[in-house]
C-alpha positions, -999 to 999 in steps of 0.1 A, spaced: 65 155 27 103 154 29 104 190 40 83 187 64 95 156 85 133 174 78 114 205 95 103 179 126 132 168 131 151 201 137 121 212 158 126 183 182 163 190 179 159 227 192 138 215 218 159 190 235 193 211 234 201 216 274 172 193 285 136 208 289 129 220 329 100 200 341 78 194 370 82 167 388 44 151 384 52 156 347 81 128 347 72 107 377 40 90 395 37 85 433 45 48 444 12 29 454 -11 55 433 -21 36 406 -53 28 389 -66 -14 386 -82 -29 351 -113 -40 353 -127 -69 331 -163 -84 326 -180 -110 301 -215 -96 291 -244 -93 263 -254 -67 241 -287 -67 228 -312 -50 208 -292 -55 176 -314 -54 142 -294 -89 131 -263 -75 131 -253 -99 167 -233 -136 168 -242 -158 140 -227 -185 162 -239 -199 195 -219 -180 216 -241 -152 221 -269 -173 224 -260 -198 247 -248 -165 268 -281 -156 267 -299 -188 276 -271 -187 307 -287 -155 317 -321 -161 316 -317 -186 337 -305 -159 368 -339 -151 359 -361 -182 366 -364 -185 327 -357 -220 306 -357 -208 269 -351 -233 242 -322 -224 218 -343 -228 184 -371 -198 197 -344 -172 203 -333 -148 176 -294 -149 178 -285 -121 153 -300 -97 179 -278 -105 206 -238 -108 205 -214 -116 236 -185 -90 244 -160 -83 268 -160 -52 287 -132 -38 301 -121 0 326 -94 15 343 -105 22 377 -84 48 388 -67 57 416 -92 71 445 -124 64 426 -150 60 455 -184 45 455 -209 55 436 -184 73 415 -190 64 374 -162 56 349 -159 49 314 -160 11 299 -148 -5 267 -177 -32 251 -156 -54 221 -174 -76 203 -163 -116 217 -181 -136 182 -186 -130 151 -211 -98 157 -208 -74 120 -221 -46 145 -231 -31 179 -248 -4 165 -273 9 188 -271 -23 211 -276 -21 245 -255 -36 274 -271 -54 301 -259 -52 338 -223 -69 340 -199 -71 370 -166 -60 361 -137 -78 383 -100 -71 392 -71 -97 395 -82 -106 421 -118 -121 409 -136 -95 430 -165 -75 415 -153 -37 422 -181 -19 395 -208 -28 374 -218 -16 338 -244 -13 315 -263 11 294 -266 21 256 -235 20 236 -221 46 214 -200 30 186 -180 58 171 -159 64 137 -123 56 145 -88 70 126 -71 44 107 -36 51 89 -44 93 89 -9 96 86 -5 71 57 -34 90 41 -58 64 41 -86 84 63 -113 73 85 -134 42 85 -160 31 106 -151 2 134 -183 -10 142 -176 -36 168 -161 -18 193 -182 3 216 -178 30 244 -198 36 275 -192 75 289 -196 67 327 -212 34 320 -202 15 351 -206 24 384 -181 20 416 -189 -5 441 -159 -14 459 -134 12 470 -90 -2 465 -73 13 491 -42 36 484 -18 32 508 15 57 495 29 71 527 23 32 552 63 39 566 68 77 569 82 79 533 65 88 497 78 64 470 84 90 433 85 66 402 100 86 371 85 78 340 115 71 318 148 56 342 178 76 342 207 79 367 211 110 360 175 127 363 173 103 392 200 123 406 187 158 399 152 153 412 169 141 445 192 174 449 162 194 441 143 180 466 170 179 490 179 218 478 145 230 483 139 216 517 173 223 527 175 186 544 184 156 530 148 137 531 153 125 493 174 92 483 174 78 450 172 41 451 181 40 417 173 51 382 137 48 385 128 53 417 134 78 450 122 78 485 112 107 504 110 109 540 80 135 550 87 154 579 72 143 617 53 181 611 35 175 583 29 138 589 -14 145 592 -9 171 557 7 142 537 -14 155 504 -4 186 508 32 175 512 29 155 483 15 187 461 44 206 464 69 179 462 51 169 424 57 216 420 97 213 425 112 213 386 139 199 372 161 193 346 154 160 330 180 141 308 177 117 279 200 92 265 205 99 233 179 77 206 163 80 174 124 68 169 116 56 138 85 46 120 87 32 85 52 29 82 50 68 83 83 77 73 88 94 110 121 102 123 127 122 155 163 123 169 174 138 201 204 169 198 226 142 221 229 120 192 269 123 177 281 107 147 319 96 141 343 94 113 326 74 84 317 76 46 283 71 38 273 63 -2 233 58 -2 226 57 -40 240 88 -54 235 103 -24 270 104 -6 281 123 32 317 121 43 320 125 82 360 133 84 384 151 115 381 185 116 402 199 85 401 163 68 395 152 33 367 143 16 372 128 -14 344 121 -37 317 134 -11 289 151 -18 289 166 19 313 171 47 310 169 81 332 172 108 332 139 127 311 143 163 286 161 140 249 165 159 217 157 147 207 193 129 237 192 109 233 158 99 198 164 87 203 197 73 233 178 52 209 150 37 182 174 33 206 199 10 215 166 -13 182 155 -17 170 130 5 139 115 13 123 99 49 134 67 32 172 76 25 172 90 59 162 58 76 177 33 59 216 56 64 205 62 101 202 22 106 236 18 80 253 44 106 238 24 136 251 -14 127 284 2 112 288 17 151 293 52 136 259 66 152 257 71 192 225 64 198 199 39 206 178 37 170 142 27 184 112 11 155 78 17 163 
């Protein structure tokens, strides 16, 4: 196992050495294009006892019947066949009417199951408490990973369900992205200095100055008066231009896993590590090392780092727990981020 996250490590390493040349609709989104979260309150039913053993589901139920001109009395209906649930979509960005999208049923109670339950009709609302689709249908309730990583397989999670275009569109959201002549770009992660690259390319490319960072997340782009009725088009080849992106350095970690993945930016400075009997010396160029079991030259990057505790023997453990000594004793530049 240790070989192989070492071996991940230099593989993200070699990847990241100048910066990887990107498009730009890799690393940014268009301001205004988004997509909205949709959330309902609704039944399943059908369940073979597997539903609420409380009265949530039931009293849902009686609610419901209702709508329907029905009075039932809560001691005649079977509540193990019913459960309540919240349903929940992303309605993306230019999803029209009539258009179908995907839903999420969980189970709300205390429902073992929603094993071949079926959802009745629910309106699912935005923020704004308007209903913009509605769902219902049968539910597939998959097997889900858990811990594959940690080795622990796959179990079943049987109150969660999925609906494959289970809800229908009935109220458009307008996109509004180009209201004042100008096409807001959003990147992804902030940074000054891609901010500043994806302007010059723009700029470069164009040959006029119609980009302006505003700053490190976000940059402005004025479309020209000619293409003013062809703003998609506009927008197409604006998300084509590439760039060269740039990180500030960081190391993810996740104990759980024993992940590590570290950018080639990261430096280390002068500093004797002892983890154990495991034991690096970071020294000047042409300094001692006394008593180390490794030498590195102080600014050291990541590959030589790792190839240094891998040649003494470390584990994912040992690696961790001297990247996070390095970190608080202010020997390591980077940013050391847990997940």
């Amino acid at each position: 196992m240790r070989c192989e996250i070492l071996a991940l490590l230099l593989l993200f390493t070699a990847a990241g050495i100048t910066g990887p040349v990107v498009r730009l609709k890799d690393i940014c989104s268009v301001k205004g294009v988004r997509s909205n979260q949709l959330t309902g309150y609704g039944l399943v039913v059908g369940l073979n006892g597997t539903g609420d053993k409380s009265n949530i589901g039931i009293l849902s139920a009686i609610n419901m019947l209702k709508k329907f001109g029905i009075e039932a009395d809560e001691k005649v209906l079977k509540p193990k066949n019913v459960a309540a649930v919240m349903v929940t979509a992303d309605l993306g960005p230019f999803s029209k009417e009539g258009e179908r999208i995907d839903v999420l049923i969980s189970s709300l109670g205390d429902a073992s199951s929603l094993q071949n339950g079926v959802l009745l009709q629910t309106p699912l609302v935005a923020a704004d408490g308007r209903a913009y689709a509605v769902a219902g249908g049968a539910l597939s309730v998959g097997v889900f990973g858990t811990g594959i990583a940690a080795g622990r397989g796959n179990q079943s999670h049987l109150t969660v369900g999925r609906l494959a275009g289970g809800a229908i569109v009935e109220r458009e959201v307008p996109v509004d992205y180009c209201s004042d002549g100008s096409v807001g770009l959003l990147l992804d992660r902030k940074d000054f200095t891609t901010a500043s690259r994806v302007e010059k390319a723009i700029n470069d490319f164009f040959a006029a100055d119609f980009a302006s960072a505003v700053d490190a997340g976000e940059l402005r782009v004025n479309v020209p008066f000619s293409l003013r009725e062809q703003v998609p088009a506009f927008v197409a080849r604006l998300l084509e231009l590439s760039v060269t992106t740039d990180e500030a350095a960081q190391i993810v970690i996740n104990e759980r896993t024993g992940t590590i993945v570290m950018g080639e930016q990261v430096k280390v400075s002068k500093v004797a590590v002892v983890h154990g009997d495991l034991k690096v010396t970071i020294a000047r160029q042409g300094g001692p090392g006394e008593g180390a079991g490794m030498v590195l030259e102080e600014g050291t990057d990541v590959e030589s780092l790792v190839n240094a505790l891998n040649s003494i023997g470390a584990t994912p453990g040992d690696v961790i727990s001297i990247l996070q000594a390095l970190s608080s004793a202010g020997a390591l530049h980077a940013t050391i981020k847990s997940i």
